[in-house]
N, C-alpha and C positions, 0 to 999 in steps of 0.2 A: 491451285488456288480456285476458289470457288466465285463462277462470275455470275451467279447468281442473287439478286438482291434480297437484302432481310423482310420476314414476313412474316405475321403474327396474325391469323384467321381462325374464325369458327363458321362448322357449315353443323345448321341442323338438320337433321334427316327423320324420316317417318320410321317407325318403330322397326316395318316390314327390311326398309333400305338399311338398319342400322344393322341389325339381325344376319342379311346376309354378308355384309362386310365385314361382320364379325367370325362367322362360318368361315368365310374364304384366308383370314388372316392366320384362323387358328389352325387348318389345312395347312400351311406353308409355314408354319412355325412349327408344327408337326413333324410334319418331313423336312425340318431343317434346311428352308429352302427361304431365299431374298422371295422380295414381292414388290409391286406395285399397285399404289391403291390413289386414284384420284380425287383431290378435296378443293372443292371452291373451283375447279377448273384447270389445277393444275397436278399434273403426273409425279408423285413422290416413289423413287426408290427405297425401298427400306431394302440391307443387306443383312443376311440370315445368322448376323453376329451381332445384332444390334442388343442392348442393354433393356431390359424390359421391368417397368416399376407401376404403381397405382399408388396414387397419390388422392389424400380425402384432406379437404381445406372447410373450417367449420367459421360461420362467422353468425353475426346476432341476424343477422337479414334472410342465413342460407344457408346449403353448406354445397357441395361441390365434389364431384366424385373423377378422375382420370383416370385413363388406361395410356401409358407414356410409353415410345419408342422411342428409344436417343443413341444414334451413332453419329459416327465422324465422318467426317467428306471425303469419300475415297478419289486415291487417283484417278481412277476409271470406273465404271460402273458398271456392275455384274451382267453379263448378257442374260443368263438362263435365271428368269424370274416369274414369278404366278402374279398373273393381275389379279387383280381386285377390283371388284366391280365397279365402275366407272359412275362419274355423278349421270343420273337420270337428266 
């Protein structure tokens, strides 16, 4: 069970910081490998099975473009994983 509480954040980042975080994810999705990538302060595993979609939401004010990782709460969590560069 996951004794972690729900949370629902957005961290902007400068074009430079977004760029390589995207480098480092696409590295470890690559080689079919989990990762770890820090957002807002905190440490997110993603495991190298996770479900991967892009999502575009269009509205009269804007519209909205995502890059979505979504897996399940594993029992345990993968040791051998690639960080991602951590918040500055």
């Amino acid at each position: 069970m996951n004794s972690k509480p729900n949370r629902d954040v957005e961290k902007v980042y400068s074009v430079k910081q977004f760029v390589a975080k995207l480098r480092r994810l696409a590295d470890a999705l690559e080689a079919n490998k989990p990762f770890v990538i820090q957002v807002a302060g905190e440490r997110i595993y993603v495991p190298r099975d996770a479900i991967i979609s892009i999502e575009h939401e269009r509205a009269e004010d804007g519209e909205e473009l995502e890059f979505q990782l979504k897996w399940n709460i594993p029992e345990q969590e993968e040791p051998d994983v690639v960080d991602v560069e951590a918040d500055a």
